[in-house]
C-alpha positions as CSV (number, residue, x, y, z in Angstrom):
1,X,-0.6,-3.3,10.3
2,X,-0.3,-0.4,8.2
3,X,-2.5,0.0,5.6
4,X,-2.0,2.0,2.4
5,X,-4.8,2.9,-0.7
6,X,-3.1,1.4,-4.1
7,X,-5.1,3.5,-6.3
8,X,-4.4,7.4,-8.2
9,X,-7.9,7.9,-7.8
10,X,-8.0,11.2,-5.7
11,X,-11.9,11.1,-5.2
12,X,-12.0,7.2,-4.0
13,X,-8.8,8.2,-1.6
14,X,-11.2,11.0,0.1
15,X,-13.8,8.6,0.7
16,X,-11.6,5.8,1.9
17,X,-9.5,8.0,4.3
18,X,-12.0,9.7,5.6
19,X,-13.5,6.0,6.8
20,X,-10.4,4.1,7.6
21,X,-7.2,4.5,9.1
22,X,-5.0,5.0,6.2
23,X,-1.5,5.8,6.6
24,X,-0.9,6.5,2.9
25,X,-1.2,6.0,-1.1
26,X,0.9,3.9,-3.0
27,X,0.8,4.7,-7.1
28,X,2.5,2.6,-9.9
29,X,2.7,3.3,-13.3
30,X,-0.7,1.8,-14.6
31,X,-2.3,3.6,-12.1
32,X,-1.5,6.8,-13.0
33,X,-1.8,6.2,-16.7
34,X,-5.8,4.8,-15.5
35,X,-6.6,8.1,-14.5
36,X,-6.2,10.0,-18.2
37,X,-4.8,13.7,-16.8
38,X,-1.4,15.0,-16.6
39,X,0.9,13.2,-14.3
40,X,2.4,16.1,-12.2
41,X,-2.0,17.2,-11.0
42,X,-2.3,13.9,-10.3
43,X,0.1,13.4,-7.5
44,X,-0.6,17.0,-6.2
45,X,-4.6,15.8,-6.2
46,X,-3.5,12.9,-4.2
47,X,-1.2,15.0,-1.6
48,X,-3.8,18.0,-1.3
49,X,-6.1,14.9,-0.3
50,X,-4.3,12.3,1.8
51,X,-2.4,15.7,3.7
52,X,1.1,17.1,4.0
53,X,3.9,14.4,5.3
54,X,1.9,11.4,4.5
55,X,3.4,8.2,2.6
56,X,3.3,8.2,-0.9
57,X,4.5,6.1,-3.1
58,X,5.7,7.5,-6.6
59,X,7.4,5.2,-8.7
60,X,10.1,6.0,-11.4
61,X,10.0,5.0,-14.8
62,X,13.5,5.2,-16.2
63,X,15.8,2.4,-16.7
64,X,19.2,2.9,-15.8
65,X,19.9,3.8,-11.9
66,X,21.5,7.6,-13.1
67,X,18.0,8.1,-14.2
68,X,16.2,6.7,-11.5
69,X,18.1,9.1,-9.1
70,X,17.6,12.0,-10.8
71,X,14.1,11.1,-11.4
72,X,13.7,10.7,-7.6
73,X,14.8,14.3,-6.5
74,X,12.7,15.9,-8.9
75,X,9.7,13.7,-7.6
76,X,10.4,14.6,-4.3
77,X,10.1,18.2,-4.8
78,X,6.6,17.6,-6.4
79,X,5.5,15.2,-3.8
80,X,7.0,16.5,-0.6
81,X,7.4,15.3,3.1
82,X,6.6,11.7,3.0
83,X,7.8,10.8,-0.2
84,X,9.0,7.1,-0.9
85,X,10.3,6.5,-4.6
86,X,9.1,3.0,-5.6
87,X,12.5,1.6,-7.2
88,X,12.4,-1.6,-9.1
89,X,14.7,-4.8,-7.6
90,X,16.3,-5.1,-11.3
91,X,20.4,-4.6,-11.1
92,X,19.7,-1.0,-12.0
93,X,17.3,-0.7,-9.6
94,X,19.2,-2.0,-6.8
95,X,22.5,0.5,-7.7
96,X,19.4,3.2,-7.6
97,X,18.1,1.8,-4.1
98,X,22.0,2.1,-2.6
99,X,22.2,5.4,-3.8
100,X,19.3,7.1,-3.0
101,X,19.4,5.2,0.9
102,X,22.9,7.2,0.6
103,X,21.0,10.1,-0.1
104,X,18.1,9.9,2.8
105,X,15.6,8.7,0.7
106,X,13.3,6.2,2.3
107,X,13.0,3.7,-1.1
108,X,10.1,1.6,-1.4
109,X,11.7,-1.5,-3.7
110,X,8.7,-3.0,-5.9
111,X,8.1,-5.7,-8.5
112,X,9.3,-8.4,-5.5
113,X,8.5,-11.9,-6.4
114,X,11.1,-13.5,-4.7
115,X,12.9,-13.0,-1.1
116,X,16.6,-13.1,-2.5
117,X,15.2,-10.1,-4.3
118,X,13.6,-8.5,-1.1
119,X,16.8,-9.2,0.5
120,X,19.1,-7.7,-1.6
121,X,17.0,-4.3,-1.5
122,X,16.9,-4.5,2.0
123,X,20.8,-4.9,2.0
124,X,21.0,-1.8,-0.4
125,X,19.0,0.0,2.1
126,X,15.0,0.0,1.3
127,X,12.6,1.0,3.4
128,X,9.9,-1.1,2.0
129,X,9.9,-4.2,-0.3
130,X,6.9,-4.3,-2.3
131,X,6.3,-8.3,-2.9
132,X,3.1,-9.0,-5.4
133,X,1.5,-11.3,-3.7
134,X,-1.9,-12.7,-6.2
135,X,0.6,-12.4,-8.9
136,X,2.5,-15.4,-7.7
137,X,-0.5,-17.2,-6.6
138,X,-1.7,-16.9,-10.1
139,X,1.1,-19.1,-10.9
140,X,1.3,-21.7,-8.9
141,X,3.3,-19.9,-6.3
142,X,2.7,-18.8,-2.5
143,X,2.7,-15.3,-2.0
144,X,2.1,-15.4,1.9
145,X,4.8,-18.1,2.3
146,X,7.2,-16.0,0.3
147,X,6.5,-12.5,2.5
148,X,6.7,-15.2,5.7
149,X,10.1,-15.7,4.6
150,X,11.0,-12.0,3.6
151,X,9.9,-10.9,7.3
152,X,12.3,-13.9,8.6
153,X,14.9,-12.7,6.5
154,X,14.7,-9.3,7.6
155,X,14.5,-10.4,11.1
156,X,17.0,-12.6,11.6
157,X,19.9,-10.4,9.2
158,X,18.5,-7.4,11.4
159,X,17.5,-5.3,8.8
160,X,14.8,-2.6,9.6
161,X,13.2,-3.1,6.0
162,X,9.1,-3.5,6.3
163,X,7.2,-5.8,4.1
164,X,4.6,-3.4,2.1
165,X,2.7,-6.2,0.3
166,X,0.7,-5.6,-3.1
167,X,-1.6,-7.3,-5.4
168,X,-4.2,-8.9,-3.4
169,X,-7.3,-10.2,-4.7
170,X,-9.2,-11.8,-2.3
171,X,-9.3,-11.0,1.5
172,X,-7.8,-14.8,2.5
173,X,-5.0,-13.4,1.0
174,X,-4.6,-10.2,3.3
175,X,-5.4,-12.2,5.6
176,X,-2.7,-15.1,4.9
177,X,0.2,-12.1,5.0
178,X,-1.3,-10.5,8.2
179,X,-0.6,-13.4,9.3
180,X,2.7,-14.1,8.3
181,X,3.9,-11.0,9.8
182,X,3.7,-7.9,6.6
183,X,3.7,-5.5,8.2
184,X,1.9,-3.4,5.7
185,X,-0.2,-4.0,2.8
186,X,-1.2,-1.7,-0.3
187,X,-4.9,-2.5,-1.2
188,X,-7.4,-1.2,-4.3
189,X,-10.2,1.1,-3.1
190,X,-12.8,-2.8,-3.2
191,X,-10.3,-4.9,-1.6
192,X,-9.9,-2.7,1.3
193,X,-13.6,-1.9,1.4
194,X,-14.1,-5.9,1.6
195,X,-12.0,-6.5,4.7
196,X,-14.7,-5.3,6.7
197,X,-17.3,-6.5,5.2
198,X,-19.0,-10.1,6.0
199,X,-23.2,-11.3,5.4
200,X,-23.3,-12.2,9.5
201,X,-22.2,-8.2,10.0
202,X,-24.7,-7.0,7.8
203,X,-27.7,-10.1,9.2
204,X,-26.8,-9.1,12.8
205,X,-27.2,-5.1,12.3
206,X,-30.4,-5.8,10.3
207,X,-31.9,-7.9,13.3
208,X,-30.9,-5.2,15.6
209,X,-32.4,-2.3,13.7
210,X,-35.8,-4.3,13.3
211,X,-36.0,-5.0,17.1
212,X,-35.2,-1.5,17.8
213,X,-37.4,0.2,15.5
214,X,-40.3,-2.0,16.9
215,X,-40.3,-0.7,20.4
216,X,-38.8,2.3,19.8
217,X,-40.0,3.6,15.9
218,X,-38.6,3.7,12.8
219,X,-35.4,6.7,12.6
220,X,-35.2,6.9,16.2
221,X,-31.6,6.7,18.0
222,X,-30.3,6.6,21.5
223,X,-29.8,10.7,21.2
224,X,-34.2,10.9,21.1
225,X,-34.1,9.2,24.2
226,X,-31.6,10.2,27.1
């Protein structure tokens, strides 16, 4: 599994990467706009903390694919090694996706909801599809089941594409694509924070401390005693 930070927050992606192994940030356009500063510090917060060559995730704004290209080089000056433009899977978006694979960019294709869509940007040469996976379970949908069946599409068609899932908002659901075989997932500084997190955990470590600090005292580690 490789796990990314969905988040522009530059202080919450210090924390977070300096607890957990994360390979990278993914951004959106929401975001970014969240954070109230000019865009272009933004990302360079964000590289300055997450280090040179690692993923991120920028994506482009404009609506035709001429613009989406050109938006893309001048992104991946600012950004740097380990930039992935985040393309969306509309017709414009998929022309954008086959050009900038032509060009050595390694697209992420976002704002997946379905897998003919995931397909397709695979076909046109994404890296990553980007399926939403609460936003279809807020609708009746399945959001695991449909990344179960982007993976088997990519699989059996041979394609190298990666699932990189996004909007989560319970851990069941991280869990559900885990499952299914994402390969990735793009989390919110809490969601990833409550992976780890479970009452028995915390119960268990209390009891231990309480035993410990009775025979031993209060503050005192293994280090006092060897």
């Amino acid at each position: 599994m490789i796990y990314f930070l969905d988040t522009a927050d530059a202080a919450a992606i210090a924390r977070l990467c300096d607890l957990y192994p994360i390979a990278g940030v993914t951004t959106n356009p929401t975001l970014i706009a969240r954070e109230k500063r000019p865009f272009a510090e933004i990302i360079r917060d964000i590289r300055s903390v997450i280090g040179d060559g690692a993923m991120l995730h920028v994506q482009v704004t404009g609506r035709d694919a001429e613009t989406m290209v050109t938006e893309a080089k001048k992104l991946a000056d600012l950004v740097g090694a380990g930039f992935h433009p985040k393309v969306p899977v509309t017709a414009e978006g998929i022309k954008a996706i086959r050009r900038l694979a032509g060009l050595g960019f390694r697209v992420t294709a976002t704002a997946v909801v379905a897998p003919q869509q995931a397909l397709m940007a695979a076909v046109a040469g994404a890296a990553f599809v980007a399926p939403y996976v609460n936003r279809l379970d807020m609708i009746g949908g399945d959001g695991a089941r449909v990344v179960a069946d982007i993976v088997h599409l990519c699989r059996v068609h041979d394609l190298g594409t990666k699932v990189l899932a996004a909007s989560f908002k319970t851990v069941q659901q991280v869990h559900a694509v885990a499952m299914a075989g994402g390969q990735s997932v793009t989390l919110p500084p809490d969601m990833l924070e409550a992976l780890i997190r479970h009452p028995l955990t915390d119960s268990g470590l209390a009891g231990f401390a309480a035993d410990w600090a009775a025979a031993y005292g209060e503050g005192v580690t293994t280090l006092d005693l060897i």
